[in-house]
N, C-alpha and C positions, 0 to 999 in steps of 0.2 A: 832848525827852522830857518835861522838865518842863513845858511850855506844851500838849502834847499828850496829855496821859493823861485817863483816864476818853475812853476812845472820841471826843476830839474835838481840834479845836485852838482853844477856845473863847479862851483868853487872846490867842491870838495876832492871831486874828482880830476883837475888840474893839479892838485896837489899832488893828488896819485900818482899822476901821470908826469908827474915831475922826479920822483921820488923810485918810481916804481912802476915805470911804463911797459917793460917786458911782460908784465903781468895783466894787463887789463888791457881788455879786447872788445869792450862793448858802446857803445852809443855814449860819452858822456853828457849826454842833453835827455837821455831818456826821463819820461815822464816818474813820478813817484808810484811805486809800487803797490798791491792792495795790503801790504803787511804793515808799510807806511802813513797809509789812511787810517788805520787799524791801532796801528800807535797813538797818532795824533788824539784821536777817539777817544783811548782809553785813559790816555792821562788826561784830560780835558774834562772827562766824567769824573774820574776818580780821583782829583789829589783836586785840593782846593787852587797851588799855586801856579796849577796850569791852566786853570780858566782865563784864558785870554782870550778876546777875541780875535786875533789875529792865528790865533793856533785852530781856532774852528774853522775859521776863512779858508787856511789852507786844506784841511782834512775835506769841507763841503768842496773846493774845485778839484780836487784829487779824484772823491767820488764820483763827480760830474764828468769827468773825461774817463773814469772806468765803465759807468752808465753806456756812455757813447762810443767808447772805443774798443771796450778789451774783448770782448766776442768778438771772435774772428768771422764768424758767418751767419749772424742772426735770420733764422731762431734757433740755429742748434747754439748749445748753449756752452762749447769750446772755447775758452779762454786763452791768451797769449799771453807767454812767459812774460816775452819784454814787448814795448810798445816805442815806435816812435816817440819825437816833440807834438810830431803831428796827429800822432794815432796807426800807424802803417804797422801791422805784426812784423815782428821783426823772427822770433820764435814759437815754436808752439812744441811744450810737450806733451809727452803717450803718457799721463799721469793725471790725476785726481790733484794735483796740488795747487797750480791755479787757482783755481776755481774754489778751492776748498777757502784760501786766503781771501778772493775777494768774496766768498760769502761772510766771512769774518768782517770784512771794511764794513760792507752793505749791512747787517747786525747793530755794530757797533757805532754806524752814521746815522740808523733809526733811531737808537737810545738816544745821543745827544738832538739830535734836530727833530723827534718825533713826526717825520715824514713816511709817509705808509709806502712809498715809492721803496726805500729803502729795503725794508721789511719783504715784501713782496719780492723783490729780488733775492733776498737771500734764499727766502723759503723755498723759490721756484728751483734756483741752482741747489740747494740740497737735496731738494727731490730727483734732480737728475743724479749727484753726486751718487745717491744711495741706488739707485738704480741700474749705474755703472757697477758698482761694487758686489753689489747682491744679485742680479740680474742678467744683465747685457751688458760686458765693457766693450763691443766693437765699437762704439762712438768715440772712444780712447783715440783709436789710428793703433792699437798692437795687435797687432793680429797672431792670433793662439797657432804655433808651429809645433805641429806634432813630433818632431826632434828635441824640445826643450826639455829640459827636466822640468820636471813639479817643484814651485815652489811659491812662497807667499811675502811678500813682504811686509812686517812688521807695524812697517810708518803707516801702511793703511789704514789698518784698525784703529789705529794711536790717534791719527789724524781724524779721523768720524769720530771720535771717542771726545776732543777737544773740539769740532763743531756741535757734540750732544751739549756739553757744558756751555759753550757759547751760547746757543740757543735757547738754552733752557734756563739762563742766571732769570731770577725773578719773576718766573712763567710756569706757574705751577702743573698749566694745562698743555702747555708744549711737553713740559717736563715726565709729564706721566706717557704723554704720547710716543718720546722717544727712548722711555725707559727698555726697549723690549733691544733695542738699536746699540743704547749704551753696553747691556749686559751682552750681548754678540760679539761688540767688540773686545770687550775684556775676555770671554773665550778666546777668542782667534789668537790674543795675545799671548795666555800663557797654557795652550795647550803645547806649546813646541817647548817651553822654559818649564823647568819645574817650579819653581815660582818667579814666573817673567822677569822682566828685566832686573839687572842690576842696578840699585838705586843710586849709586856714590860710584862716580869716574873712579876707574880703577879701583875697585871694592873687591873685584875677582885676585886682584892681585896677590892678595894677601891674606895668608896660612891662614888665621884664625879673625876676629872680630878684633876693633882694639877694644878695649877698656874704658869707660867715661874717663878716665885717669889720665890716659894718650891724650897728644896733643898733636897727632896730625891735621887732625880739621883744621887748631889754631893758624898750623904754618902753611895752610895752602891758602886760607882765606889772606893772612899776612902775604903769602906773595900774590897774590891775587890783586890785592891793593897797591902793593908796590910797584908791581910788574906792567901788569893790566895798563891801566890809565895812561892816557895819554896829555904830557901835561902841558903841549904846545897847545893844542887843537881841542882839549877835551875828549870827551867819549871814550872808550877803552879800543885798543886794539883787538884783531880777531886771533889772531896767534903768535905764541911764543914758543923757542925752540926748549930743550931742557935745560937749557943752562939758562932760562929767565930773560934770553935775549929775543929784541921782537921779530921774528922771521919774516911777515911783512905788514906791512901799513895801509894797506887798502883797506877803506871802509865802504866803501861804494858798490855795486854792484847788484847784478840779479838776485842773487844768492845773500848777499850782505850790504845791511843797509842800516835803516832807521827803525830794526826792530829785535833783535834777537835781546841785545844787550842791554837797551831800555829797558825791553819787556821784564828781565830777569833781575833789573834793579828794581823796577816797580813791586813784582811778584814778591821779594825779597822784605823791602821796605812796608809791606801791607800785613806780611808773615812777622816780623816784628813788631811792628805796632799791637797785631793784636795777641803776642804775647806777652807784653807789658803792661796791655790793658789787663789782663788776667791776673798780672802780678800785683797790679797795685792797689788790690783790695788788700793783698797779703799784707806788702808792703807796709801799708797801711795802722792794719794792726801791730805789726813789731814796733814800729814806732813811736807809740800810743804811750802814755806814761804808765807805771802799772798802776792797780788802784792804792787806794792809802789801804793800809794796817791799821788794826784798831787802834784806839786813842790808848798812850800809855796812864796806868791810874795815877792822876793828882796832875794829869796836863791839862792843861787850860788853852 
């Protein structure tokens, strides 16, 4: 937040560019992105120690200049990748994923500031979202060449599948409405997979299952914490080479920003808590004294 305000991530990205300037080619003044808004949001809702006001200040102006700027052509409802300081599209992809993110900001802006402006805009862009997808995607810009092979991509589904869940945390009657939407997507996903996706990076890798006994998970999380983190600046890096070294240090960009790596400490830290809370009735009882044994006869 602090390397990211006043509408940029200028500090951060000087850094980059210090460090690492063959590698970044984009705007460092550009505005915060809608996955960024989406952040700020969701730890502000959910973890008591980010309730700040300052952290909502920025997530509300973020929204406000998505509101006004990230349509490239209103009223079609085409979103751009990257956006000026000022607002000027800088990019526009042939993709669903725009748009997909800022319905995410717009969602998750409603929850904390219960503004119906918000809400309304998500609702509007997923209606279009789904009607690209299921529908008519010329509004994309790709246009279908009868030379291409047939094929589908994956992140589609996956992506409608995570704005069903967006949309429907806490909304029973959203929830029911886009049940027909959620179950479509989870088709699409593992009719090419015999059972879709692989769940553990590099799961394929290897002959058989390990054993609760194995301790690979131990030592990828261990280098994970080792490796990862970044202990100048904070934040973790985006990649490391195999040998544990950081291949580069760019945190900034369209692509990578103020959301993958939060998101996945947050998702992480919420999956553990609540299986602690589960434990600690057990807990609970083991610790408990046992009860007494009768009284031996002639004790007092």
């Amino acid at each position: 937040l602090t390397l990211g305000r006043d509408h940029g991530l200028t500090a951060l990205l000087l850094k980059a560019l210090r460090t690492a300037a063959p590698y970044l080619s984009h705007d460092p003044s550009a505005p915060p992105p809608p996955t960024q808004v989406w952040m700020y949001c969701r730890l502000y809702r959910q973890f008591e120690r980010f309730r700040r006001p300052e952290l909502l200040n920025a997530a509300k102006a973020g929204g406000e200049f998505l509101l006004r700027y990230a349509q490239v052509a209103p009223p079609a409802k085409k979103c751009a990748f990257v956006l000026t300081r000022d607002g000027r599209p800088v990019k526009v992809q042939r993709t669903i994923f725009s748009e997909c993110f800022y319905t995410m900001a717009m969602n998750e802006l409603w929850r904390v500031t219960g503004d119906a402006r918000y809400q309304n805009e998500a609702m509007e862009m997923m209606d279009q979202i789904v009607s690209w997808v299921r529908e008519d995607p010329s509004g994309l810009g790709r246009p279908q060449l009868p030379g291409a092979p047939a094929s589908e991509s994956m992140a589609v589904p996956m992506m409608l599948l995570n704005l069903v869940e967006q949309l429907g945390e806490a909304d029973e009657e959203l929830a029911g409405i886009s049940a027909e939407l959620g179950d479509w997507c989870a088709q699409r996903i593992l009719q090419h997979v015999q059972v879709g996706r692989f769940s553990g990076t590099g799961e394929h890798l290897f002959p058989r299952r390990l054993s609760s006994g194995q301790l690979l998970p131990a030592l990828l999380v261990t280098a994970l914490l080792l490796q990862f983190r970044d202990p100048e600046y904070g934040e973790w890096f985006g990649y490391l080479n195999r040998d544990g070294k950081v291949a580069l240090t760019i945190k900034g960009g369209p692509f990578k920003g103020c959301f993958h790596v939060p998101r996945c400490l947050a998702m992480c830290e919420e999956m553990l808590n609540n299986l602690l809370s589960r434990l600690a009735p057990a807990s609970a009882l083991s610790t408990r004294s046992p009860p007494a044994g009768p009284a031996r006869p002639g004790a007092e």
